[in-house]
FIKE-384208 format. One record per atom (N, C-alpha, C): x, y, z; residue in one letter. Coordinates in steps of 0.001 Angstrom, whole numbers, plus 500000, padded with zeros to 6 digits. Layout:
% FIKE-384208
XYZA/...
//
This chain:
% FIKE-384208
479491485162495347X/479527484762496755X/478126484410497231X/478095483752497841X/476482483198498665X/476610482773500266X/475704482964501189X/475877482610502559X/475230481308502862X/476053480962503568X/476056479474503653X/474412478911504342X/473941479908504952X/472128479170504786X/471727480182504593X/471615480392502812X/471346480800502033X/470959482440501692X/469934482918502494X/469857484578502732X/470797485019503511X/471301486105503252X/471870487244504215X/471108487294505026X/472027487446506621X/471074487854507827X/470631489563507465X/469636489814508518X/468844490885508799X/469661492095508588X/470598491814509757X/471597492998510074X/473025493009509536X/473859494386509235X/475101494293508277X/476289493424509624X/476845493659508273X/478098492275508480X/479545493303508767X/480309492955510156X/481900493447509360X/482714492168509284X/483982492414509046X/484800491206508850X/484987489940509578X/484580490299511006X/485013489690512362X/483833488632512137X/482720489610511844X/481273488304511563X/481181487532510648X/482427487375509915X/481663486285509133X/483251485210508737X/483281484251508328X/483649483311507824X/483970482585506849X/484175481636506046X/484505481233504760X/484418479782504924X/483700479193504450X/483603478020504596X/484406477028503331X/485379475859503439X/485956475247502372X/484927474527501748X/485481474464500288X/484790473799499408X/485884472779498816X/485038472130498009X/486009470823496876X/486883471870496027X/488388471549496084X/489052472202494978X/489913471244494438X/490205472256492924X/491076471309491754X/492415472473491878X/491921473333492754X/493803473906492681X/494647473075493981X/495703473390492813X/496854471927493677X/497613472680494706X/498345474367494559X/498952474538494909X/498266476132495075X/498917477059496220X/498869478157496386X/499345479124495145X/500533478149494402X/500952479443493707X/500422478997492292X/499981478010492031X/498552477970490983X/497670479447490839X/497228480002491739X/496172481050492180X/497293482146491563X/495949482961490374X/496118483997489354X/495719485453490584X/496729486201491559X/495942487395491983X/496123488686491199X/496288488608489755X/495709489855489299X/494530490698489101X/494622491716489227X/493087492378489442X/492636492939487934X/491048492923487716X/490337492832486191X/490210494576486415X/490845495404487613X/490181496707487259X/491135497697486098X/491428497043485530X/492436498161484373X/493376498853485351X/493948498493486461X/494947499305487108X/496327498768486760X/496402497664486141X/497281496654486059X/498107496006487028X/497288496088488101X/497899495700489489X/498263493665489317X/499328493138489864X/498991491806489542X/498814491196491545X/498801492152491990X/497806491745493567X/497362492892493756X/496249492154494583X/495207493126494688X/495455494196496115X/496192494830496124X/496426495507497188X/496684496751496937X/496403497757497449X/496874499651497229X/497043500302498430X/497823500786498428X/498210501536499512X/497899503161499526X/496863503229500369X/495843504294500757X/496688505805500540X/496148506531500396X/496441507695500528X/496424508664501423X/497224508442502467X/497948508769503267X/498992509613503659X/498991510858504102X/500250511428504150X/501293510573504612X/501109510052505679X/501733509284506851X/502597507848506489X/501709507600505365X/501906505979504986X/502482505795503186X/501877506821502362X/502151506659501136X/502755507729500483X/504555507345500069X/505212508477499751X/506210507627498441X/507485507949498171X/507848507663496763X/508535506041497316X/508982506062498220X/509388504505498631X/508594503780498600X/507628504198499347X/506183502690499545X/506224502921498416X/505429503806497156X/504908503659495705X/506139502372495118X/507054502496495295X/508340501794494453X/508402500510494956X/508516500497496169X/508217498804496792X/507317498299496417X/505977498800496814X/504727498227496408X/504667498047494957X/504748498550494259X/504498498364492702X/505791497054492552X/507104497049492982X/507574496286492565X/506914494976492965X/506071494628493764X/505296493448494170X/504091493299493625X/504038494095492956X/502555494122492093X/501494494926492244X/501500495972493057X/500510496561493665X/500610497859493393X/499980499025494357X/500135500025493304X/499600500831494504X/500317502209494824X/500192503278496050X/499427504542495471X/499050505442496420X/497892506268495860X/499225507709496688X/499668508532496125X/499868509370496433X/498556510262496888X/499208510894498084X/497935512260498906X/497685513583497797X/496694513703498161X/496111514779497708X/496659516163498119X/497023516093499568X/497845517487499532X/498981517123499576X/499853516681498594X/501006517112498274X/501148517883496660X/501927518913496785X/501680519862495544X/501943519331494495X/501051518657493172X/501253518419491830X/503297518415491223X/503727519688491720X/505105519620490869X/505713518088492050X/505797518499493311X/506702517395494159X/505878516199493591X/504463515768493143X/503887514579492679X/504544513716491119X/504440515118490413X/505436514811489140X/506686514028489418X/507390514946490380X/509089513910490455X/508688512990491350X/508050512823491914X/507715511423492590X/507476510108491336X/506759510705490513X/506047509925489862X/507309509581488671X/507828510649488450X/509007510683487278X/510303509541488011X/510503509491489299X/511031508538490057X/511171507373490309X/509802507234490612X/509110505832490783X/509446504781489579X/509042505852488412X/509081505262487365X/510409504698486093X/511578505321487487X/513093505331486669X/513379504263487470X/512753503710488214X/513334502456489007X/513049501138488866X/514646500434489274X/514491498923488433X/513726498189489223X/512770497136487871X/511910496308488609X/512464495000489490X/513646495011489785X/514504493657490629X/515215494576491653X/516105495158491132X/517106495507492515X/516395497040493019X/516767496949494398X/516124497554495464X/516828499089494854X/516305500091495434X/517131501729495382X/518069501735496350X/519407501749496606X/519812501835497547X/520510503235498324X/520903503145499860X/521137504098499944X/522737504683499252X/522827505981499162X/524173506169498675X/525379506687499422X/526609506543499864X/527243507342500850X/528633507953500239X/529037508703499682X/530052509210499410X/531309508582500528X/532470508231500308X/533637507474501516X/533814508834502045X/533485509953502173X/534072510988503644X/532401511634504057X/531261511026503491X/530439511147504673X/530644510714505647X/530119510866507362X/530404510324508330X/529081509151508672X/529809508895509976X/529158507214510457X/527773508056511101X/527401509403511454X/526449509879511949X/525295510190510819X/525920510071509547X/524714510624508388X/524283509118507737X/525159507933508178X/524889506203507660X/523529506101508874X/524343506480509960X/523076505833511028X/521638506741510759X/521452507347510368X/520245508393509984X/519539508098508803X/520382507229507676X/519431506880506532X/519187505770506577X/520165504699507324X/520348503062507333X/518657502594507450X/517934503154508892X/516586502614508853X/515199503246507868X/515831503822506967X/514754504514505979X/514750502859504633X/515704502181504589X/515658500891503939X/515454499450505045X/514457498784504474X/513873497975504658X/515460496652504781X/516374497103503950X/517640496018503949X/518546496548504978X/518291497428505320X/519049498514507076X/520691498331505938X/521014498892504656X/522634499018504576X/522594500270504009X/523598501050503135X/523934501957502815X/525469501556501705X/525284501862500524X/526283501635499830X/527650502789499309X/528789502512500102X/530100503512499855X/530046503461498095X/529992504575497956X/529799504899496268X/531145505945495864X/531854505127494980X/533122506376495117X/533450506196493378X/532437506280492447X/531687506457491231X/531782504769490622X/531778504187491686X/531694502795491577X/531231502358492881X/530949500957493004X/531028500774494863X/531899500394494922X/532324500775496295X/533357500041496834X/533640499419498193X/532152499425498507X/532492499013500428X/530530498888500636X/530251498549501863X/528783498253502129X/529339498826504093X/527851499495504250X/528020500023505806X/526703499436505950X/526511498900507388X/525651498527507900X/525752499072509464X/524360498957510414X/524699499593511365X/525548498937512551X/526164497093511906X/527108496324512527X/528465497343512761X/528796497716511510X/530073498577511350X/529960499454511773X/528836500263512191X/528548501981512962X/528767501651514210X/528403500268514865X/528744500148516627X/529885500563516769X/529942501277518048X/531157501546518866X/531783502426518225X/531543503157517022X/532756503942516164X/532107505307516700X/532947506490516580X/532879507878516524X/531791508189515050X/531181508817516130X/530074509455515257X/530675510202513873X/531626510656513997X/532436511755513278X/533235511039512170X/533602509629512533X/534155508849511835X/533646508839510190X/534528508713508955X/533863508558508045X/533441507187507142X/532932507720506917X/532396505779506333X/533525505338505455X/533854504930505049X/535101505007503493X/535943504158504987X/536181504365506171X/536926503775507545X/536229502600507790X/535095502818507862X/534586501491508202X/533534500735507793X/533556501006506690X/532815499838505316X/533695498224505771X/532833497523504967X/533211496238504583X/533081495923503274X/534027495377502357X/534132495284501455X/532634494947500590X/532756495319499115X/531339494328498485X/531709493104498175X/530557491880498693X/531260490562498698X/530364489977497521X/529098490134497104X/528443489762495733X/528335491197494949X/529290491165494268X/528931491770493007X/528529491569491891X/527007492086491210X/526377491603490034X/525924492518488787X/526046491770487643X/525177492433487076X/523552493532486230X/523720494714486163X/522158495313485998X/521149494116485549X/521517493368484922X/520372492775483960X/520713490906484888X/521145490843486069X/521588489312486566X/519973489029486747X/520016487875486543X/518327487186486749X/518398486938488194X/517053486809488757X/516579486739490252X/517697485696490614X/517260483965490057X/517390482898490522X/519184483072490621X/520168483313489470X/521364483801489855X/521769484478491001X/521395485808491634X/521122486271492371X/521051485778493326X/520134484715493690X/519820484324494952X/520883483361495494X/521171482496494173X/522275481422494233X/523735482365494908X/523774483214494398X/525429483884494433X/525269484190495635X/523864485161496325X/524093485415497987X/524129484426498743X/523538483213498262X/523609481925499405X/524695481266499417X/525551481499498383X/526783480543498158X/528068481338498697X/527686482299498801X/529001483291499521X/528506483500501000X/527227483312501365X/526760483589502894X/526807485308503180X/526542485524501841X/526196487357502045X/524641487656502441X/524583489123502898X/523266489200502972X/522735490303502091X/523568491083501118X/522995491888500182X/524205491989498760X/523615492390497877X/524282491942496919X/524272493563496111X/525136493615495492X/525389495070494936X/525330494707493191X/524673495706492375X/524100495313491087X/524676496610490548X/525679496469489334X/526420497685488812X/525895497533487355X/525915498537486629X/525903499337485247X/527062498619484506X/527217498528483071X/528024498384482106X/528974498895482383X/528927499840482558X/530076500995483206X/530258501273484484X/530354500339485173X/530211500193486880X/529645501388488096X/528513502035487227X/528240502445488030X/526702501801489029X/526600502131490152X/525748501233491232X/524861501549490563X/523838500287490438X/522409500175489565X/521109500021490964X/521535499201491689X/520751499104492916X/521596497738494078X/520168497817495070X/520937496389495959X/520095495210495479X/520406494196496106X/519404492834496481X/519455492298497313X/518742491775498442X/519010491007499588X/518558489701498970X/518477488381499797X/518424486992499337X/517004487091499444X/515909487715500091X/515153487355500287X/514373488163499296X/515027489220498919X/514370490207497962X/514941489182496263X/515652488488496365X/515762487987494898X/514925486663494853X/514524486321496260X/513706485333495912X/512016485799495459X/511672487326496208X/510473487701495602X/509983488009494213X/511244488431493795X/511682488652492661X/511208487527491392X/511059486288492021X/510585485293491128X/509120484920491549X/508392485258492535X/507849484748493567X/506379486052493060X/506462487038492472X/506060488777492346X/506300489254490835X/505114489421490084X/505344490022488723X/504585491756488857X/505684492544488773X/505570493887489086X/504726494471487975X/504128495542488926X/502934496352487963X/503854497361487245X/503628497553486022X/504436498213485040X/503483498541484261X/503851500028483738X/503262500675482448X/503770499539481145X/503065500678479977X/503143500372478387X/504512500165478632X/505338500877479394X/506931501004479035X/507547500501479678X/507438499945480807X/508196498901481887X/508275499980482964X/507967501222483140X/507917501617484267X/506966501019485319X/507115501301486808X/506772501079487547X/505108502507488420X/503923501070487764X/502617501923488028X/502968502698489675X/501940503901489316X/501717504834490865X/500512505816490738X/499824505987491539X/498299506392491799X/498677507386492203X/497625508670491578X/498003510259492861X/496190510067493266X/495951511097493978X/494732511692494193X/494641513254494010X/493427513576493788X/492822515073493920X/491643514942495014X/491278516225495765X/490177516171496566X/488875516674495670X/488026517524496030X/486957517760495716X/486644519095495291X/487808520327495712X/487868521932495727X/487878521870494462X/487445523511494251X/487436523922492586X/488527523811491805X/489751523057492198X/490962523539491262X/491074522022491231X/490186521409491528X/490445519180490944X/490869519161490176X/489957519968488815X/490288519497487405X/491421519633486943X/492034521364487212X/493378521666486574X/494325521023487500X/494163520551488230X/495385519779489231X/495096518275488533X/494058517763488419X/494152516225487412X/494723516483486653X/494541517215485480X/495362517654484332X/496587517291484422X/497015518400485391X/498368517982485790X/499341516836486454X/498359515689487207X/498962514671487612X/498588514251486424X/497508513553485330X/497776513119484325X/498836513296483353X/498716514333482875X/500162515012482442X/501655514315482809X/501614514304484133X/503027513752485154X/502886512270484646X/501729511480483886X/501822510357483777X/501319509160484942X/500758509854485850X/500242508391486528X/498906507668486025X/499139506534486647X/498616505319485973X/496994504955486339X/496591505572487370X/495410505755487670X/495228507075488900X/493871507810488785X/493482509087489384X/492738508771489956X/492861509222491533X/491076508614492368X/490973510165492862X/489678510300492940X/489150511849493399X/488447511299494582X/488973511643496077X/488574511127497509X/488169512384497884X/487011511883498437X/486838512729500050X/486093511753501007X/485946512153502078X/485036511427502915X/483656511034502478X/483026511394502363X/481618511444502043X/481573511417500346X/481759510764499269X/481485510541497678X/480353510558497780X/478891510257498106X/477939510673497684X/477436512237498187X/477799513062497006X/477303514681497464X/477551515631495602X/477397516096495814X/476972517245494176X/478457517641494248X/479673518209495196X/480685518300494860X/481462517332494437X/481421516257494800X/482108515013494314X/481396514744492688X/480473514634492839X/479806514421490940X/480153515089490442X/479941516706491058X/480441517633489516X/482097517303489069X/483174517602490374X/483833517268490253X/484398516050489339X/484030515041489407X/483836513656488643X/483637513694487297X/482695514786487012X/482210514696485819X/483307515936484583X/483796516342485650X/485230517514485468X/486044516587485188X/486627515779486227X/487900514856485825X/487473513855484324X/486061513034484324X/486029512631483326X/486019513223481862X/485377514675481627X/485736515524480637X/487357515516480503X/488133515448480922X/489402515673480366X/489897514191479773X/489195513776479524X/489220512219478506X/490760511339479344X/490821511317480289X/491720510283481084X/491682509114480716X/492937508577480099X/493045507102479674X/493719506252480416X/493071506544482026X/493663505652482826X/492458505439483637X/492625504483484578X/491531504195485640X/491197505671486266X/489765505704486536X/489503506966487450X/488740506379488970X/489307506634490006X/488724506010490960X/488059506694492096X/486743506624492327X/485963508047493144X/485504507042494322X/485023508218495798X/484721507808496677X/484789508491498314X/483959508025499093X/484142507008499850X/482219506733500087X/481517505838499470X/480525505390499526X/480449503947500204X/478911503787501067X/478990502323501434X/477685501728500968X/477121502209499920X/475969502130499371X/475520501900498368X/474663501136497432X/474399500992495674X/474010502339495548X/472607502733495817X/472746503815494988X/474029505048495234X/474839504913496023X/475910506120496007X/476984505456495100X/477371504324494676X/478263503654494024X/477615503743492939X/476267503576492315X/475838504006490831X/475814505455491058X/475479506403491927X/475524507472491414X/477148508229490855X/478319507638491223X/479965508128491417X/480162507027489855X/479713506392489301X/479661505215487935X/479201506093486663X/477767506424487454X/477127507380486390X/477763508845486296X/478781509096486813X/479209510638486914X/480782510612486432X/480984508822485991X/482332508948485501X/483403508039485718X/483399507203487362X/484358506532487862X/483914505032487463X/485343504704487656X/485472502981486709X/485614502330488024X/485699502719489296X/486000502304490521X/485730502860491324X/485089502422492189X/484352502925493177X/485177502646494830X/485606503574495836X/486266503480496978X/485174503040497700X/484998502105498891X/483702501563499483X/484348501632501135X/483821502501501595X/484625502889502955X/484041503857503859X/483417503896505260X/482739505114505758X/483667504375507227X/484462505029508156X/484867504747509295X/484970503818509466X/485532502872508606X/486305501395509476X/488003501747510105X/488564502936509297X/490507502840509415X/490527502865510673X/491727502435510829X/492117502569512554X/492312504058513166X/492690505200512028X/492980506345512224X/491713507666512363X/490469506548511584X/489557507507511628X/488094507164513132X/487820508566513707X/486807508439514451X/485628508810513903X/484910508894512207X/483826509140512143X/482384508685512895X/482496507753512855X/481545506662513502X/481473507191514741X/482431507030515653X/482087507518517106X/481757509178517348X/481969509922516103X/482000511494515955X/480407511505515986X/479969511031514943X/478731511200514112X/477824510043513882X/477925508631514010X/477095507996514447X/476859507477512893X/477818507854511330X/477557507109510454X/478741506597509393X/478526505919509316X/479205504746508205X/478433503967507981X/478978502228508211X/478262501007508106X/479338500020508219X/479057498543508808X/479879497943508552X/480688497474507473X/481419496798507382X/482869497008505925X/482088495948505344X/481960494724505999X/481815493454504579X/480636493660504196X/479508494424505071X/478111494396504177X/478324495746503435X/478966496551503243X/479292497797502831X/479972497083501261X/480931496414501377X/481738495978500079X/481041495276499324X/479991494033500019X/478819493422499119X/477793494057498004X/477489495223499013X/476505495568498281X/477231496281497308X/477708497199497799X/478616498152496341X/478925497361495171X/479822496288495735X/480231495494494592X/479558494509493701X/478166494519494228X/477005494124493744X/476499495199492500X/476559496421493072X/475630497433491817X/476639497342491291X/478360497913491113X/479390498259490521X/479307496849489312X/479529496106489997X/479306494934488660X/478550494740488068X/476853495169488226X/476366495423487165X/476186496329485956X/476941497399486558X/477510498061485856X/478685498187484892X/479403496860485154X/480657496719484361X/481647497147485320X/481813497804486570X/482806498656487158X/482879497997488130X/484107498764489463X/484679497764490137X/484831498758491613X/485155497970492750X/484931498669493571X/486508498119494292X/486828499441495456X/488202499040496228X/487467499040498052X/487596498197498240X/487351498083499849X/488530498802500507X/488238499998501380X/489255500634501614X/488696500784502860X/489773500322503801X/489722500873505471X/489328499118506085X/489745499076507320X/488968498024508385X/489581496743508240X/490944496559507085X/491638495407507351X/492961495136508399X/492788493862509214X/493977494292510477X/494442492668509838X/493566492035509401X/494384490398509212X/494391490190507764X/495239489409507066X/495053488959506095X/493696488150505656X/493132487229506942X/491477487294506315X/490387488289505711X/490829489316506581X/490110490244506021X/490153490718504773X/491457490787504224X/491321491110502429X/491019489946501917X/491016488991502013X/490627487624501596X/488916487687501707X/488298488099502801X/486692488039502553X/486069489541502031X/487126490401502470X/486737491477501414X/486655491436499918X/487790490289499350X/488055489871497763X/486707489018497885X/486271488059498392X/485406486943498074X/483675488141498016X/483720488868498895X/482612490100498659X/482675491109497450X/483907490850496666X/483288491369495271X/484718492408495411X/485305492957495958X/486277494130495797X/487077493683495107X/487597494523494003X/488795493986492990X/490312494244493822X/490008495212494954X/491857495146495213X/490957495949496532X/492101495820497476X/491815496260498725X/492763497687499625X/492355498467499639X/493265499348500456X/493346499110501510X/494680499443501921X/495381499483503252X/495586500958503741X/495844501161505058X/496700502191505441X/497092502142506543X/496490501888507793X/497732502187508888X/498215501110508828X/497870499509508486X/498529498238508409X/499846498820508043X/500188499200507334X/501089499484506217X/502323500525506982X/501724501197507671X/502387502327508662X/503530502253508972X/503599500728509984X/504511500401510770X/505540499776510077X/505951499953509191X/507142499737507815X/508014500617508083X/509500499703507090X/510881500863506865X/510158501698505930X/509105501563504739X/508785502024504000X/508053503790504114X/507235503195504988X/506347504727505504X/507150505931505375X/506386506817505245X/507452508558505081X/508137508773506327X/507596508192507404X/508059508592508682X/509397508148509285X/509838509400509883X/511151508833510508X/510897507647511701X/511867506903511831X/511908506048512689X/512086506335513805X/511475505785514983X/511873506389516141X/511851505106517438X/512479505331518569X/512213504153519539X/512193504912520723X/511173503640521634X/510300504282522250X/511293503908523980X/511124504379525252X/512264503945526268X/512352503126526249X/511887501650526042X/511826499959525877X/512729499477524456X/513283500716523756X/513869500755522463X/512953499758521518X/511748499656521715X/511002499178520608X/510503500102519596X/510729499663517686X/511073501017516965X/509711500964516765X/509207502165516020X/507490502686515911X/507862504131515276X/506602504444513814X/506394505400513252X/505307505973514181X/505166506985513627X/503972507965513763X/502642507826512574X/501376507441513017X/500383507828511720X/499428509057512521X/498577509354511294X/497418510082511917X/496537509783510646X/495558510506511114X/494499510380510181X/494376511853509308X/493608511335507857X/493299512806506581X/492919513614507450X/491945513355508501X/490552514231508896X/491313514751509943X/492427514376510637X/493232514824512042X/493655516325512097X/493686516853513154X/493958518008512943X/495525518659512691X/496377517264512365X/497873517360512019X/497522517305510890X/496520516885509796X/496281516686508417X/495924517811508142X/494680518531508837X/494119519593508296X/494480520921508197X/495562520776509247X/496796521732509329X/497807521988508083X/498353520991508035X/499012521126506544X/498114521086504890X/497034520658504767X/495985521415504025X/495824522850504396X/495492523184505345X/494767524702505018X/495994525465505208X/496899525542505179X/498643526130505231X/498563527136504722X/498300527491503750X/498098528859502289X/496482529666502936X/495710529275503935X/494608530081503979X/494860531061505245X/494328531805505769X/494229532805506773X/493743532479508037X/494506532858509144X/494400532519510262X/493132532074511203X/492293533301510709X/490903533157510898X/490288531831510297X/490394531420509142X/489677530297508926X/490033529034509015X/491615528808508764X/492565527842509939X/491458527445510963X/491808528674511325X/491384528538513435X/489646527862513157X/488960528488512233X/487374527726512092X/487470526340511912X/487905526172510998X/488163524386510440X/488967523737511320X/489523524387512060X/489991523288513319X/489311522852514500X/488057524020514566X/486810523331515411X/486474521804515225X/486662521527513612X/485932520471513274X/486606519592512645X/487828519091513396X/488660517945513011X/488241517103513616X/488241515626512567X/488071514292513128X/489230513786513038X/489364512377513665X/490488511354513464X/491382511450514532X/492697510549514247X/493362510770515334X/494786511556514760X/495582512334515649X/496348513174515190X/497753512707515201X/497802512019516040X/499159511160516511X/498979509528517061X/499042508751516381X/499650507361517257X/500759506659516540X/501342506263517537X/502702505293517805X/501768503743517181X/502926503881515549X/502814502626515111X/503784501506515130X/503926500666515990X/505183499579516408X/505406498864515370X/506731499008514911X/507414498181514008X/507028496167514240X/506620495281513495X/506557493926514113X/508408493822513575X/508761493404514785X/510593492905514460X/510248491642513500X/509063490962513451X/509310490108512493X/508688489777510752X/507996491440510126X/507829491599509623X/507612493141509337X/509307493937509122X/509033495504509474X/509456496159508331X/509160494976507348X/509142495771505659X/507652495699505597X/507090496721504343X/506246496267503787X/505872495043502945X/506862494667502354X/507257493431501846X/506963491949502214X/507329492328504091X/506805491377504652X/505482490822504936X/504784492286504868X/503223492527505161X/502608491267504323X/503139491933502821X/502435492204501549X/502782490310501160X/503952489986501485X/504275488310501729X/503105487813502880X/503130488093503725X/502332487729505060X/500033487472503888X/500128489171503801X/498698488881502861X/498206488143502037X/499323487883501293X/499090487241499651X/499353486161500098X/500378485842501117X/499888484400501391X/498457483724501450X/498466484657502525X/496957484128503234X/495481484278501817X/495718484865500831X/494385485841500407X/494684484043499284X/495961483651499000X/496083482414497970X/495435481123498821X/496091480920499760X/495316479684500352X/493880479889500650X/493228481368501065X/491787481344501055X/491435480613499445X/491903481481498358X/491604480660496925X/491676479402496868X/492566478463497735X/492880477242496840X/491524476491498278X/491157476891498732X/490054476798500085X/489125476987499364X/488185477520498633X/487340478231497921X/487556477074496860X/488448476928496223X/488648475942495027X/488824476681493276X/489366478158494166X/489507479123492833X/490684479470492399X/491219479504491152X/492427479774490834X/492505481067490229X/491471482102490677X/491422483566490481X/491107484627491479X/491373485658491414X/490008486291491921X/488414486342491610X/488529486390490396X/486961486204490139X/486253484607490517X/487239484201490711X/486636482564490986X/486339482945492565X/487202483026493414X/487274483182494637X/485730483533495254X/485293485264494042X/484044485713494710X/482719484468493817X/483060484149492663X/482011483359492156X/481809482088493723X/482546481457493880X/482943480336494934X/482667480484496244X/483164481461496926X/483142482213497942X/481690481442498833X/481925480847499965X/480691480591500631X/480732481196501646X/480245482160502602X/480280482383503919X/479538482376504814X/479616482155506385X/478804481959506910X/479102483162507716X/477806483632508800X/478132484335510120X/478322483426511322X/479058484741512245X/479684483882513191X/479465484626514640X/479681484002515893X/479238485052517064X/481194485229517347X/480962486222518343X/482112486968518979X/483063485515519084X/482485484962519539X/483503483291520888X/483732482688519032X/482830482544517765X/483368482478516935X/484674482405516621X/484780483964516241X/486201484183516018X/487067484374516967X/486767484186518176X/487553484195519556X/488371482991518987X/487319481628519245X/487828480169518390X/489169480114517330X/489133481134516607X/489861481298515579X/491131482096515945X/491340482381516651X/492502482996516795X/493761482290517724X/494925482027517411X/496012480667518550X/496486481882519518X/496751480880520274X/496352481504521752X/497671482607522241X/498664481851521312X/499710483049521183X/499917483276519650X/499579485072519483X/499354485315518381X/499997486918518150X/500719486946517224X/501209488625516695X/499945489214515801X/498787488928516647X/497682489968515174X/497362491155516020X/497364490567517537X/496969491850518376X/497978492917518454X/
//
């Protein structure tokens, strides 16, 4: 990457300041552009979904990976519940969706309660075959008490485990269905498909192990029991380990580091949260193949206004990803993206894949129940690691007395209302919405990679009325 008159300014950069200027290109088309990432995660877009209580649980991991990407399970969730997460994730097919299941004498009150936990809002009557589809069309007006098996609607595409996307898509458009039911040799339900999900399906080459399972990230924090708890998510088989805390440059994070790397891990190890070369060579030299590059940009965190330090994100990701590559290693820009430009000039600044997290929030996907607000507009709940709803369920197992100390000193926010967009309230949609945008920055650039993108990459800075300029005047970013 280089700035368009020529030195970097004086002072750091965040996303809002700066720009991308087009160049001459020989890519013809958006979907020319290669977004797999070179960090051994085997991600084939560059996107991860943060580690998050709030945001990253066994659904997001399964969606996201089926699009190529790859979720970071939290650190406080206990190793055994991480295992069957991970043992889960990884039993699921890379085309058809998980769907929900309903026995015909559950009632219409236990359909309406799982319907919005799927991104396709149905629920499939399973009576050791399918035999009916509930949606919350068929729940209007009926008795709560009513049982489903009453008021299903028949299955109108029925397909096979192994039916190819493009089939798929043909059969829902030609019958005017909107989800399609995918059975076993032996008819039992394999998963769903919607039309729009069989078109991603061709559109999305899913991150998969040696074995065709479907990749998933845990984390460990920094306490004395990292190592034997890595052990054990390694063990469980995930596909890459990041050891987070706030602050990665400090002697607990290295030793730590240098703990997880002794246990000879043959997967990515990913440490952090540094915005600095020498803190990104020092977390390289202690072990990690990837470096997290992040001090208070998330929407959830108040460090910055607490304490007065971080740094801005794009001069934060430059430089890191400056030492990290001379090192051979790779860095994840994590925190401070709200637009799809932003992972697009975060990629052109050197980051091999970009974390998300509250973006991601406002999904069917998120752990959170759904809820609507008196205007019946639907919205999760996030908070932040550092919140004192986070730090609460961390210190759970310690004593009242020291609870009560460590809650002096919570950062972040503990509760906000994340609004569903009605017109993109999968993750799916997001993750369509990004990769759009992050491909046409490439074929803008004139790169048909990521690594081309940052080789290519020109940017300029820009003032406030800048990117004021840049934004249409009616716009869903705010």
């Amino acid at each position: 990457m280089q700035f368009l008159d020529g030195a970097p300014p004086a002072h750091d950069l965040t996303y809002d300041d700066v720009f991308m200027v087009p160049r001459h290109s020989a890519v013809a088309s958006r979907y020319d552009v290669d977004l797999s990432t070179a960090d051994g995660t085997g991600a084939t877009v560059p996107l991860v979904v943060a580690n998050m209580t709030a945001i990253s649980g066994k659904r997001m991991a399964e969606t996201i990976a089926r699009r190529g990407g790859i979720a970071v399970i939290p650190q406080d969730i206990p190793t055994g519940v991480v295992a069957d997460v991970v043992a889960q994730v990884k039993s699921r097919h890379l085309v058809f969706d998980t769907p929900i299941e309903l026995a015909p004498h559950q009632t219409v009150a236990e359909a309406l309660a799982l319907i919005p936990k799927r991104a396709h809002r149905a629920a499939v009557v399973d009576d050791r075959t399918p035999v009916g589809i509930v949606t919350e069309a068929e729940c209007s007006e009926v008795d709560r008490f009513a049982q489903v098996g009453q008021v299903m609607r028949p299955v109108e595409v029925r397909l096979r485990a192994d039916a190819d996307p493009r089939v798929a898509f043909d059969a829902l458009d030609a019958a005017h269905a909107d989800l399609a039911v995918a059975v076993e040799a032996d008819g039992t339900l394999a998963g769903v498909l919607t039309r729009t999900g069989a078109l991603r399906a061709t559109l999305y080459t899913p991150a998969v192990d040696a074995t065709g399972g479907l990749r998933v990230a845990a984390a460990v924090g920094v306490s004395g029991d990292a190592a034997p708890k890595a052990r054990e998510l390694l063990d469980a088989g995930v596909d890459c380990l990041v050891v987070d805390t706030a602050h990665g440059h400090q002697d607990r994070m290295l030793e730590t580091l240098r703990a997880v790397r002794a246990l000879d891990p043959q997967v990515p190890v990913v440490a952090g949260n540094v915005v600095a070369a020498d803190g990104t060579r020092a977390l390289i030299e202690a072990g990690a193949d990837i470096v997290k590059v992040g001090v208070g940009p998330g929407a959830m965190c108040t460090t910055r206004m607490m304490t007065g330090v971080g740094r801005p994100q794009f001069s934060a990701v430059l430089e890191c990803a400056a030492a990290a590559h001379d090192l051979g290693r790779h860095v994840w820009a994590d925190g401070g993206v709200r637009h799809p430009r932003d992972v697009a000039l975060a990629l052109a600044a050197g980051a091999s894949s970009v974390m998300v997290g509250s973006w991601f929030a406002s999904t069917h996907e998120s752990p959170g129940d759904l809820m609507h607000d008196a205007d019946g507009r639907a919205f999760k709940v996030s908070f932040g690691m550092a919140s004192a709803r986070a730090v609460a369920t961390r210190t759970a197992g310690e004593s009242a007395y020291d609870r009560a100390r460590k809650g002096l000193y919570e950062e972040g926010i503990s509760s906000s209302r994340m609004y569903l967009d009605p017109a993109r309230p999968g993750v799916e949609d997001l993750v369509d919405q990004i990769c759009s945008g992050v491909r046409s920055a490439c074929t803008y650039a004139g790169a048909a990679s990521l690594a081309e993108l940052h080789e290519r990459a020109v940017v300029g800075v820009q003032s406030t009325a800048g990117f004021t300029e840049g934004r249409p005047l009616a716009t869903s970013w705010s």
